[in-house]
N, C-alpha and C positions, 0 to 999 in steps of 0.2 A: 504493500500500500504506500502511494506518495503521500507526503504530510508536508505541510505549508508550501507547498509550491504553484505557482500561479499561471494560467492557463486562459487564455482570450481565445473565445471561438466563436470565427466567423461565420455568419448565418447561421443564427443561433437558432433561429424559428424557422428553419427551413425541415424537409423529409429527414436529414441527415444530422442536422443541427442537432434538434431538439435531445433525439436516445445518445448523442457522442457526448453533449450537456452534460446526461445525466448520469451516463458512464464515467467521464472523469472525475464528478463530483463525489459521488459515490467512490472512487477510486481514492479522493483524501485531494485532490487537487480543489483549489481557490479558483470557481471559475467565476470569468466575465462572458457573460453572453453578449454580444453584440450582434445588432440588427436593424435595417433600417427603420423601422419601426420600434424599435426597443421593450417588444414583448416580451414576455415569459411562458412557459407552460407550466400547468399546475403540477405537472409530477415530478418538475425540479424541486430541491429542496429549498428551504429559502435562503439559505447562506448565500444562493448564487445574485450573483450582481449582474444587473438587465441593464445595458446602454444602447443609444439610436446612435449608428452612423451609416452614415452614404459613404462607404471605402473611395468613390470615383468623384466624390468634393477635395480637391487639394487640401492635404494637408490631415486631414477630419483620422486615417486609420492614425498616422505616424501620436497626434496628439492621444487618441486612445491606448495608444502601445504607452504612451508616457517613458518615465525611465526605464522599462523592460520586464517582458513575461518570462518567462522558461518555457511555455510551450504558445505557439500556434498554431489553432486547426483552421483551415483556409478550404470552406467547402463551397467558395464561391469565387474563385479563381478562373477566369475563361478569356484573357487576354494577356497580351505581351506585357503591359502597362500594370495589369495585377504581377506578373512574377517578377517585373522592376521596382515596384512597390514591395515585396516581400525581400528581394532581393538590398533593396536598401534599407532595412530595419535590421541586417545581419548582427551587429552588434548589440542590438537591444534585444532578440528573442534567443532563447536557448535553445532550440530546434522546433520543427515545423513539422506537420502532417499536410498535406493538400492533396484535394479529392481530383481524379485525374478519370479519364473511363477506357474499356476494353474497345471505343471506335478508334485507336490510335492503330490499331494492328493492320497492317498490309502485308498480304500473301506473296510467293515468289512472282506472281504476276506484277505486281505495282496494283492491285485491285485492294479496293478498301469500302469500307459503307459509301465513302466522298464517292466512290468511281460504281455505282451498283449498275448507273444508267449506262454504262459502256457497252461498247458492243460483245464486247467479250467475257459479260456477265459478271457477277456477286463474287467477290473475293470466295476463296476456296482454302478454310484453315487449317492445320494439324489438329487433330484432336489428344490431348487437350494441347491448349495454348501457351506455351513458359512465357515469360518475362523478357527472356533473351530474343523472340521471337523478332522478325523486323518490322520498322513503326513507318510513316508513311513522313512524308518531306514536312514542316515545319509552314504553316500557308495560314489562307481564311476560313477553310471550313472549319467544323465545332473541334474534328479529333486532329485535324493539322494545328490549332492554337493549341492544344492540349500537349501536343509534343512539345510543341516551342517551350511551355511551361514548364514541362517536365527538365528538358533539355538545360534550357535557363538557371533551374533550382538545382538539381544534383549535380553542375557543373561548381558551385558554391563549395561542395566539399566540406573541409572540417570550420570553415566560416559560417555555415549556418548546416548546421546535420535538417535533411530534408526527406521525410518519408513519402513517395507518391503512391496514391491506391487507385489504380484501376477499376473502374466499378463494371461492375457487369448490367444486366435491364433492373437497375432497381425497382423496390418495391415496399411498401409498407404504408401506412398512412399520413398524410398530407402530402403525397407525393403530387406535383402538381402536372405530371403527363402519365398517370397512372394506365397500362396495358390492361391491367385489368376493369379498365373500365369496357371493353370492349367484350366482355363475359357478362356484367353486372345491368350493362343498359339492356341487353338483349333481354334478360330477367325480367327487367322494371318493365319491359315493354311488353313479356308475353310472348318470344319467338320462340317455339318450339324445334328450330332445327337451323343449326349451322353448320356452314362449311370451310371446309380446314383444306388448305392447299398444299403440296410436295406430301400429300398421305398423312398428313396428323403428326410429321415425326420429326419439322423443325425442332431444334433445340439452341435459345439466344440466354444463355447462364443469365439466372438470377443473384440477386443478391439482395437480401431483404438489410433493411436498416440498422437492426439492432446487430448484424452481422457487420454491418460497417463499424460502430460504433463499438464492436471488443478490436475491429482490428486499430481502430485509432487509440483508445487503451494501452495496448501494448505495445506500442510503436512511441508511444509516448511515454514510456516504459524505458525502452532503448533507442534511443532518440540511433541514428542512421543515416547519410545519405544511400537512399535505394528506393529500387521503383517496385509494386507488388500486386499482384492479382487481388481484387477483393470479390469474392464469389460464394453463395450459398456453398453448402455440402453435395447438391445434385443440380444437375441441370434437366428438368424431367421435357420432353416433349410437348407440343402446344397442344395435340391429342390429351397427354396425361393431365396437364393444367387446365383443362376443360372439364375435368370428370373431377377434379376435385371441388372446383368451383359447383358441379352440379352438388356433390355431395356436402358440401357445405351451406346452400342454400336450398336444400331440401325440393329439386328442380330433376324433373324429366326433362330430356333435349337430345333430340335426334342426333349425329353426328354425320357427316356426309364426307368422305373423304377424295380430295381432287388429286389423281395423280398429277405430279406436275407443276407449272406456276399460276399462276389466276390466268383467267383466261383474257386474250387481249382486246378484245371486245368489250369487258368486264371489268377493269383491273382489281378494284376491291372486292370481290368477288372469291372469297377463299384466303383473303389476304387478315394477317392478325397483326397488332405488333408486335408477335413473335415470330414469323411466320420469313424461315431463311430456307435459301435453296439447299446450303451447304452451314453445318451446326456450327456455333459458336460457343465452346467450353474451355474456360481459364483454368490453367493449372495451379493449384492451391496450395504445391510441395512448398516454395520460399517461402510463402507468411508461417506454415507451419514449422518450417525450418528456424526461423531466422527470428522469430518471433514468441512461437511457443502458441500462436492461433490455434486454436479448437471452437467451430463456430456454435453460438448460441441458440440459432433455430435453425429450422429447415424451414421450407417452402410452404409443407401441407402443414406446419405446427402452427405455422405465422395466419395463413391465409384467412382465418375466422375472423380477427380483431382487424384487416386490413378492408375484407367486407361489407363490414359492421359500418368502420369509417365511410367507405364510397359511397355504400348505398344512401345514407344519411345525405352525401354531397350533393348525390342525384336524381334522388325521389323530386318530384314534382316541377324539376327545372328542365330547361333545355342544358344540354350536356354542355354545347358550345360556351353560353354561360357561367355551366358551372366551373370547366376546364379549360379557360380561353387559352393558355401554352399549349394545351394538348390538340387543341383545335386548329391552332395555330400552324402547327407541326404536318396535319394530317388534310388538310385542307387541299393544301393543292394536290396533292394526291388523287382527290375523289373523294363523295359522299365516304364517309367508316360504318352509316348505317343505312348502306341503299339497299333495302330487302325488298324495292322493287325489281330491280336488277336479279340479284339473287333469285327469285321467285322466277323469272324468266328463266335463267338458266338452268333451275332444280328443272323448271319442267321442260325443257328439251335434254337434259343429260340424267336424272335421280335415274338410279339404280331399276 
């Protein structure tokens, strides 16, 4: 257990914020939550201290750093400007955590999530995925800034010790582009039959929050610079994640299985946000290794209380509303609930 040691965590009230809060608190660490709004959640305990900053106001993080933490959790880091901001606090923090994601990964093709629209298709990964694996060039999209970050911070060395965690498709509550809402609206709504593209057996590693939240724990622990998968215990199929969802909301629903990719006529049409041509599973050996990680939940332990949350966010609203990131995301894509479409295609192709 740490004792008197002081700990500012950035996006305190975020999906990831909130259980890392409460794990280090509970850990004996003095936290600061900071957020632009300078909430709290109630299942912090109240030692913790709740501040409002805007990190991208000049000046506003350095004066909350004041004369110096021992730790930084940075789970809101997504540009060059945030890891020069970390990067020049090196003297005032005693090492750093920052939340990094598994879209940094590029196959021996040069294929990456950035490149899915190519012609030469969805990256194609080892299963599982190490660390050592190759990351894709340093640019604008979300996982080319996330290298630059990465690259930026573990290049610091023994000047600021930098943990990066890889996240895999998080999940848990308050997540504000939650996958599973794509299971939970079908519910609210009454559809009795969905369809699952490439056969039910995409598989895009999870990684629930409170699993991020022991690997920040221990990282914080042994402060490091190193870069780290952070991944549930299973990565189960979008098939398998459908059937628990049925079985946790007490729900008959057909399953339709599309060999293949949605169809092009169609494109949402079979498509989930899990829903990969070719799986994506992170390898978990380093944080176990190097860490001492043993994960807190699993997938089907978590999914009850992450349910409970969405359905609450989505009963009686339009979704768009209620998730406007997540709508934001999936939008130009195509309707995520066009079950007119769907409905055309069951009945020229069901079974």
């Amino acid at each position: 257990m740490v004792s008197g040691r002081r700990a500012l965590v950035l996006g305190a009230t975020g999906q990831m914020g909130r259980p890392s809060v409460a794990a280090l608190a509970e850990d004996g660490w003095e936290v600061t939550a900071a957020s632009r709004g300078g909430g709290r959640d109630d299942r912090w305990p109240q030692e913790v201290r709740t501040v409002a900053v805007d990190r991208d106001e000049p000046g506003a993080l350095e004066e909350t750093v004041g004369d110096g933490v021992d730790l930084l959790l940075d789970v809101t880091a997504m540009t060059a400007q945030h890891a020069r901001q970390i990067a020049g606090l090196a003297g005032r923090i005693g090492s750093a955590v920052v939340l990094s994601s598994a879209a940094v990964y590029e196959d021996e093709k040069g294929r990456s999530f950035a490149t899915q629209d190519r012609p030469d298709g969805w990256p194609h990964y080892p299963v599982p995925v190490p660390e050592t694996y190759g990351t894709m060039d340093p640019g604008e999209t979300y996982g080319a800034r996330k290298v630059l970050i990465e690259r930026e911070l573990t290049a610091l060395g023994d000047r600021l010790p930098v943990t990066m965690l890889r996240a895999g498709a998080v999940h848990g509550p308050y997540c504000r582009t939650p996958r599973e809402a794509w299971l939970v609206k079908r519910w609210l709504d009454g559809r009795r039959v969905r369809v699952l593209a490439y056969g039910g057996r995409s598989r895009f590693h999870p990684v629930h929050v409170d699993n991020v939240a022991e690997l920040v724990r221990l990282a914080a622990r042994r402060p490091g610079s190193r870069v780290l998968n952070a991944a549930d215990p299973e990565a189960p199929t979008v098939e398998r994640i459908a059937r628990l969802h049925d079985e946790v909301l007490g729900w008959e629903c057909e399953t339709v299985l599309l060999e293949g990719p949605p169809p092009a006529e169609a494109p949402m049409v079979g498509s989930t946000p899990w829903s990969l041509p070719h799986s994506l599973v992170l390898d978990m050996s380093a944080a176990e290794r190097e860490l001492g990680y043993r994960p807190v939940t699993t997938y089907e332990q978590s999914l009850p209380a992450t349910l409970e949350w969405l359905a609450g966010e989505l009963r009686g609203r339009d979704w768009r509303e209620a998730l406007p990131k997540m709508a934001a995301a999936y939008d130009p894509m195509g309707d995520l609930f066009d079950y007119a479409a769907e409905d055309r295609w069951l009945a020229a192709h069901r079974p």
